[in-house]
C-alpha positions, 0 to 999 in steps of 0.5 A: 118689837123693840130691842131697847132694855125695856123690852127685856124679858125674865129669864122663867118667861125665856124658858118657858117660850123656849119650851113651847117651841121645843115640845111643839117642833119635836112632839115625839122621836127616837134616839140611838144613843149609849147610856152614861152617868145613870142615876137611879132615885129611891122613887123609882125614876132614873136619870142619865145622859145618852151620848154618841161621839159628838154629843149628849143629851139629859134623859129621864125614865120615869118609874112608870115607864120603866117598869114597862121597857124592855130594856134595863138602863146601865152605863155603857148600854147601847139602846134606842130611846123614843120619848118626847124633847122638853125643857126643865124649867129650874135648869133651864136645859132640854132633856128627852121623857123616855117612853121605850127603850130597846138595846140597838144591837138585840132591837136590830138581830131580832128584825133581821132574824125575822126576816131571814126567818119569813124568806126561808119559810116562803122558799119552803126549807122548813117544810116537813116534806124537806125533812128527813127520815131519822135513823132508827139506830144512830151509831156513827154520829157526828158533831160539828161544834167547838172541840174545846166547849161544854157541849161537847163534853156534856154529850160525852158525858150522857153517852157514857152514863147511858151506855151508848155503844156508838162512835163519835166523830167531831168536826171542830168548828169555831162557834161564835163571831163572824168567823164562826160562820165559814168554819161552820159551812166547811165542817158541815160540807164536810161531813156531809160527804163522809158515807158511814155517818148515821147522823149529824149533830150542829151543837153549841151552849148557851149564849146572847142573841149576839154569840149565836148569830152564827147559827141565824146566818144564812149560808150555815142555814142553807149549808144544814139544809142541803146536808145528805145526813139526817141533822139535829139543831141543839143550839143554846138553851130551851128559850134560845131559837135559831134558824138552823132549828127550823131547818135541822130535821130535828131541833134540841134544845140543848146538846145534852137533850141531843144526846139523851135522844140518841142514847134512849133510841139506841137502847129502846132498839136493844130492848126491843131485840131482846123482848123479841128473842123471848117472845120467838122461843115462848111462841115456837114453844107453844106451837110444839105442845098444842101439835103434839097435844094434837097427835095424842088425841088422834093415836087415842081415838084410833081404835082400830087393831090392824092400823094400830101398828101403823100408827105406832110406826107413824108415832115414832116418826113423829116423835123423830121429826118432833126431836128434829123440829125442836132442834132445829127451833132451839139451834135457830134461836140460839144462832139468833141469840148469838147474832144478838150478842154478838151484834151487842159485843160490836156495839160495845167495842165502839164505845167512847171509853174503849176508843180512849183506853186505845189512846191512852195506851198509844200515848203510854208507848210514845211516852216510853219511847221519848224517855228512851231517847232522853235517857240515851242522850243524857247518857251520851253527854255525860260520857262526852263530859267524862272524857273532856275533864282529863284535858281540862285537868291537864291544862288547869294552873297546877299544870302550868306551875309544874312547867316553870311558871308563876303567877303574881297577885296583888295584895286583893288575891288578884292576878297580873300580867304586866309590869304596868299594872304596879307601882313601887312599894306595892306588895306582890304575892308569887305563887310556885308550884312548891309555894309562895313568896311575899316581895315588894316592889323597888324598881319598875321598868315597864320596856325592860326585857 
């Protein structure tokens, strides 16, 4: 080909040959890259650059197109684009036609959270037969989550607007980040080793895929799996999954449900003791009338004078032991019915708001104790500060007038101590103890004595 100036081509044909080679060596590929400088058209087309520490390239979202990605465009987005490359003729520069779009950072969690998810189901830990049992009266329940969040305050919120008679004991957790995740593992084990819990709540609020990977990694999974204590998982929202829901024995979808479904278990047995109670008393009521209905018939049906007697006899007997079953019946129940209550009573004495009217009052008594001993200092220093003012008085200016001496000021009210800070014709001003005297001064001898 000839290089001369003849063989000079247009610069649209340069584009356009460019174009070619650039759409055919790249049909399609994916970019990782952070959205900046978007711009979105009335038309429904966005246009931005994708950029990473080295480079950048022009990129457009056509309206179809994003109506269908996953992902919606903003600045500063990281995200993983797959479209083809191509060149805009009027400009002249190469641009990529957006097809998807995902954010790199949910894009990489899910796939991992996937697999983390198929390993542990091939191992079986999200069997039912790992599960188990839930107990059927949850009152020392434990919770491992933020001391300071939502969750904890929202389950202690149910737990009083039902009623609930338990305790409850948190083991606080960091619940976000990287460290979250052997804070998590520790409060877990460490619950885990405490005999009197009925049961074990891992809760957190809501959040991003990325503030609740903590509850997908694998150690806190395995670590809730392996727990003695039967769990639940009230991880997020009802749309957030985690894999500790999989190996909980129960998931929740929030820790509000959490504590609903301990309240309402706890209740549902309290009712059911006292429908039971009724029911005994009706039932023991029932079986003493249809025997003594039983008896009367066959006194009634004895027709015989020289049995008559005996059977007088045998009635009273009967209605002795008929006295003595009843009592025993009523006692029986009665002793039940205390049980009942005070079974209830010791519910009752482990309620949230008690153990907080105990803290309360705790805190009252210290606080006390601290003014006490505020007061006792303050009253310490102020005698210490009455008893230094007669020395200070002593030595104070009027003191040291009484003794002989003068002080000399200048014309401003400011006091001298040496010969060299005058000069002659200034005028001085000498106090006494008894007053004060006006001079000027005629003669200064700094040396003399």
């Amino acid at each position: 080909m000839s290089r001369g100036p003849e063989s000079a081509i247009g610069v649209t044909e340069l584009t356009r040959s460019l174009k070619r080679v650039i759409e055919d060596g790249f049909p399609a590929v994916w970019v990782r890259g952070e959205i900046s400088n978007l711009r979105k058209q009335p038309s429904g087309h966005c246009y931005f650059s994708l950029k990473d520490s080295g480079s950048q390239i022009s990129a457009v979202l056509f309206r179809g197109n994003a109506l269908r990605v996953e992902c919606e465009p903003g600045d500063g987005r990281q995200v993983l684009a797959f479209g083809e490359l191509s060149v805009y003729e009027p400009r002249g520069t190469y641009q990529i036609i957006i097809r998807e779009m995902i954010e790199d950072g949910i894009g990489r969690l899910q796939r991992e959270f996937e697999r983390l998810k198929e390993k542990m189901r091939r191992e079986g830990l999200f069997d039912d037969s790992r599960k188990k049992a839930l107990p059927a009266l949850p009152l020392k329940v434990g919770v491992v989550t933020s001391a300071s969040g939502a969750a904890i305050r929202d389950m202690i919120s149910v737990f009083r607007r039902m009623d609930w008679p338990g305790s409850l004991r948190i083991f606080p957790s960091s619940v976000q980040g990287s460290a979250a995740i052997p804070s998590l593992v520790r409060q877990i084990e460490r619950a885990g080793q405490m005999k009197d819990l009925d049961l074990l709540v891992v809760a957190r609020g809501g959040g991003s895929l990325e503030d609740l990977w903590c509850f997908n990694d694998e150690k806190v999974a395995r670590a809730l799996g392996d727990c003695p204590i039967p769990t639940i998982s009230a991880i997020g929202h009802e749309t957030d999954v985690v894999l500790t829901d999989f190996i909980a024995d129960l998931r929740k979808e929030t820790p509000t449900g959490a504590a609903e479904w301990i309240s309402s278990v706890v209740a549902r047995v309290v009712r059911d003791l006292e429908a039971t109670g009724v029911d005994l008393v009706r039932a023991g009521r029932e079986l003493l009338r249809s025997r003594l209905a039983d008896l009367e018939q066959i006194r009634t049906r004895t027709v015989a004078r020289p049995f008559l007697r005996q059977i007088e006899s045998n009635s009273q007997r009967l209605d002795e032991w008929r006295d003595r079953i009843l009592r025993t019946v009523e006692q029986g129940f009665a002793q039940k019915w205390n049980e009942k209550d005070q079974l209830k009573n010791r519910l009752k004495l482990r309620s949230p708001d008690r153990m907080l009217a105990l803290r309360k009052t705790d805190f009252a008594t210290i606080r006390k104790r601290l003014q006490l001993v505020v007061d006792r200092r303050a009253k310490e220093k102020k005698e210490k500060v009455e008893h230094l003012i007669p020395a200070l008085r002593a030595g104070g200016l009027d003191h040291t007038l009484r003794r002989g001496f003068a002080v000399v000021r200048d014309e401003k009210g400011e006091p001298h101590k040496k010969a060299a800070d005058w000069k002659v014709g200034d005028t001085l001003s000498i106090q006494f103890q008894d007053g004060r005297v006006e001079a000027r001064a005629e003669k200064i001898d700094p040396k003399a004595k």
